[in-house]
C-alpha positions in Angstrom: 27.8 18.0 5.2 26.0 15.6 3.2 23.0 14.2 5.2 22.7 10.1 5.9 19.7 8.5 3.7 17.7 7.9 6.7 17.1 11.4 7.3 17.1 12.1 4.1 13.8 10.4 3.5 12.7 11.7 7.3 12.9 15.0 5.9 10.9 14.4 2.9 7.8 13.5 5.0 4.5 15.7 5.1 2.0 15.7 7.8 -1.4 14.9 7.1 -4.7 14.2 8.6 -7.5 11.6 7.1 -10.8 12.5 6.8 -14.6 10.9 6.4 -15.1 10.9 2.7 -18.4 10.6 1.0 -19.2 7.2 -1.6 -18.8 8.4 -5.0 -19.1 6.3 -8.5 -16.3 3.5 -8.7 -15.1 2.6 -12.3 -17.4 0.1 -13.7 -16.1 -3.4 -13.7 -13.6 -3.1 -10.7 -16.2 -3.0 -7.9 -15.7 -6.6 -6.7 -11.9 -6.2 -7.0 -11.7 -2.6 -5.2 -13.4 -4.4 -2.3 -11.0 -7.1 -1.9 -8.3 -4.2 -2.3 -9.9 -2.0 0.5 -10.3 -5.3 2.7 -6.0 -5.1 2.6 -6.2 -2.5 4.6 -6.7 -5.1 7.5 -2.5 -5.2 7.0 -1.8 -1.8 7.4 -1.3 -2.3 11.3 0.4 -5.4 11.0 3.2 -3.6 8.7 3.4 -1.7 11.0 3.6 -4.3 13.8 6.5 -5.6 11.8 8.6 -2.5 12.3 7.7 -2.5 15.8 9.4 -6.0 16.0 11.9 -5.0 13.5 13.1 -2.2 16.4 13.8 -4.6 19.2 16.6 -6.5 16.8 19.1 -5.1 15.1 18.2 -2.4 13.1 20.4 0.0 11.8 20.2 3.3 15.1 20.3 5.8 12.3 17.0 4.1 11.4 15.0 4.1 14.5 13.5 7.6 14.6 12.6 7.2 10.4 10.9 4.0 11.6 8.8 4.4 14.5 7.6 7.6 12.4 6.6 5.3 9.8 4.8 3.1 11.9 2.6 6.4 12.9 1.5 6.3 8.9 0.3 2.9 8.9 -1.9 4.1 11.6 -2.9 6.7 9.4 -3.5 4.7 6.6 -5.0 2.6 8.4 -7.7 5.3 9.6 -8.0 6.9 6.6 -9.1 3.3 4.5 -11.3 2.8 7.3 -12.8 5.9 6.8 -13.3 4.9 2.7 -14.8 1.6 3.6 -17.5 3.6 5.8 -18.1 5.5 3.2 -17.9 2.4 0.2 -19.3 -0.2 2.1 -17.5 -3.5 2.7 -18.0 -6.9 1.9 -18.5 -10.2 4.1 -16.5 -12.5 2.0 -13.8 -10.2 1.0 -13.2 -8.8 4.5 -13.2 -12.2 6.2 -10.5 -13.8 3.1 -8.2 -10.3 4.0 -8.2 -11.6 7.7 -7.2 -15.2 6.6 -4.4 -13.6 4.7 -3.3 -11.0 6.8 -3.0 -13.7 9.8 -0.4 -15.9 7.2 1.6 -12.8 6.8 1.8 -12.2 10.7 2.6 -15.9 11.1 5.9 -16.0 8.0 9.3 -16.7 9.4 10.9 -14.4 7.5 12.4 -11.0 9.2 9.6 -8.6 10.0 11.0 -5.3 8.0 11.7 -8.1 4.9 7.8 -9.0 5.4 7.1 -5.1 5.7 9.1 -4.5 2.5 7.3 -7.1 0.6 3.6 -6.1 1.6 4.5 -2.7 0.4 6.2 -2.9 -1.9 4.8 -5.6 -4.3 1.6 -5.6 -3.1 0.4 -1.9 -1.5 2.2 -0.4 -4.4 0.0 -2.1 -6.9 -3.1 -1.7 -5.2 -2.3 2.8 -4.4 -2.4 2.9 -7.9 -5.3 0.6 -8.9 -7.3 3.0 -6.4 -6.4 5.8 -8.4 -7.4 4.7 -11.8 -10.5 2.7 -10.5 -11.7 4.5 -7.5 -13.9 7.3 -6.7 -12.9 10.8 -5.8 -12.2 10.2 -2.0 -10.0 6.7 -2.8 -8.0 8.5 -5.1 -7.4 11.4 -3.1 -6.2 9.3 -0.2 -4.1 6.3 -2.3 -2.2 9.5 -3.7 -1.9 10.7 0.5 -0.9 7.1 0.9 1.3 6.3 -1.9 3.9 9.8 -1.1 4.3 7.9 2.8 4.9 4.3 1.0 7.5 5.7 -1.5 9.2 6.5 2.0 8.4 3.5 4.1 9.9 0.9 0.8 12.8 3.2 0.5 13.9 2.8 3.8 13.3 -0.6 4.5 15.5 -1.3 1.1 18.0 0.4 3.0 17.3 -1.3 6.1 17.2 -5.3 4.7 20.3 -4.4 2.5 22.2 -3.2 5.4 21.2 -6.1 7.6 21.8 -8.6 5.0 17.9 -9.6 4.4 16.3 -10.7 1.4 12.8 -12.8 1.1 12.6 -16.4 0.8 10.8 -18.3 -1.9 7.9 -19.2 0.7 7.0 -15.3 1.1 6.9 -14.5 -2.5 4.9 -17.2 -2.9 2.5 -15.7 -0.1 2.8 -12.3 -2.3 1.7 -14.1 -5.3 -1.6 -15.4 -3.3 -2.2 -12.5 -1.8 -2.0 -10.3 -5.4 -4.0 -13.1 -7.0 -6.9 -13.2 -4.7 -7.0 -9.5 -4.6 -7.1 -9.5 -8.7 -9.1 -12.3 -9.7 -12.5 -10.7 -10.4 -10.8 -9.1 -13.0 -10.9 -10.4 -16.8 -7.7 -11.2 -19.0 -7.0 -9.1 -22.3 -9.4 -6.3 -21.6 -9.8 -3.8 -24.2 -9.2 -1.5 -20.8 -5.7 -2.6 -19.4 -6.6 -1.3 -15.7 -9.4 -4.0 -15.4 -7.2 -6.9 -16.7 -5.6 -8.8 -14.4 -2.2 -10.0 -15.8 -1.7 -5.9 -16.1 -1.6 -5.8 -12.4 -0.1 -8.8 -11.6 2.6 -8.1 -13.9 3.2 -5.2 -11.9 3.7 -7.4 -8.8 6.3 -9.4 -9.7 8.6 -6.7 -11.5 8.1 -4.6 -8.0 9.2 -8.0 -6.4 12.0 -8.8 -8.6 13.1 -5.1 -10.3 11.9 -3.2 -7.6 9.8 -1.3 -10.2 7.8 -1.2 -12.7 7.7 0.9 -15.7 3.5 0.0 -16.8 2.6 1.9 -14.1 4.5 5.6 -14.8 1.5 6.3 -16.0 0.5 6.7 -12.5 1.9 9.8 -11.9 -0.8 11.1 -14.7 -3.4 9.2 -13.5 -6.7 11.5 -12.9 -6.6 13.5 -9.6 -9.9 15.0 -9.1 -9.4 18.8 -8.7 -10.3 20.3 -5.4 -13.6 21.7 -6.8 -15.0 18.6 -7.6 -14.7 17.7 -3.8 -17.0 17.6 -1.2 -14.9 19.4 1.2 -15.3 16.5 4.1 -13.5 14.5 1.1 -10.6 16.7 1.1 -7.3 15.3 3.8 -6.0 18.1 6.3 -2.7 18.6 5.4 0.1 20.0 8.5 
């Protein structure tokens, strides 16, 4: 018997277990923007917050278990950029901009799982792979971690807002395109190096938003993992 998509995805998840990394070299010219990036992370529990609210409407029940599990990851996440911005640093400016923000995405009318959807969609799934080919070796190492849980989480709440009729309103896209833009805007325009330009990126936003994907970034999936030998190994996750 074929299985339902929901535990379909619940059976593609792998256990793992965040670590303190040590500060390594970031790539030069992304500094500024990695820092505004990393001070996202301040949404990771308030995603998760949505599907928490999502779960007391009306959710599809073959969804709740997938759900509250993903919750758990955004606590993860959640610890595991915390534990990179220990080790990175954080700044004032950027940190207290990423509060402003995160407090307009808690306050949206739209549905909670549509807002969770969104954020990770067209905004966490541009930033996982800026991390990766800007970052150093314990960012990369943990946006890859991240980005296998995320591939879950936007699948299912595809599934979720489709079955419950859900799809964003102008105003939240518009809140994407501030968030994305603030996030980008130290970086130039028509680089000779396409992941410190900006339009690359934000490019990348809006066809996640509005294809759901976005071809520029396959390259993603060859971007530069650092080998385990070129870890410290308090750098390296604990996987179940």
């Amino acid at each position: 018997m074929r299985k339902h998509p929901y535990q379909q995805l619940m059976d593609r998840k792998r256990k793992w277990s965040p670590v303190q990394t040590t500060a390594g070299k970031l790539k030069e010219g992304s500094e500024e923007t990695i820092y505004r990036a990393l001070a996202i992370r301040h949404m990771e529990l308030p995603v998760g917050e949505f599907i928490k609210e999502g779960l007391k409407g009306e959710v599809p029940s073959l969804a709740q278990e997938l759900l509250e599990s993903n919750v758990t990851d955004e606590e993860n996440h959640d610890l595991a950029l915390g534990y990179i911005a220990n080790a990175l640093g954080t700044n004032e400016k950027a940190e207290t901009e990423a509060l402003r923000l995160r407090d307009a995405w808690e306050s949206h009318p739209d549905h909670t799982i549509l807002k969770a959807l969104v954020a990770e969609r067209a905004i966490f799934f541009v930033l996982l792979p800026f991390f990766r080919f800007c970052g150093d070796a314990g960012l990369r190492t943990v946006s890859a971690d991240i980005s296998r849980d995320e591939q879950i989480h936007v699948a299912a709440n595809s599934l979720v807002c489709r079955d419950m009729g859900l799809s964003p309103s102008p105003s939240l896209d518009k809140l994407r395109k501030a968030t994305i833009n603030w996030i980008m805007e130290p970086l130039g325009i028509n680089t000779t190096d396409k992941y410190l330009d900006k339009k690359f990126w934000l490019d990348s936003s809006d066809r996640l938003m509005y294809d759901g994907k976005a071809p520029e970034l396959s390259d993603t999936q060859r971007a530069r993992m650092p080998a385990f030998f070129e870890h410290s190994n308090v750098n390296l996750p604990q996987y179940a």
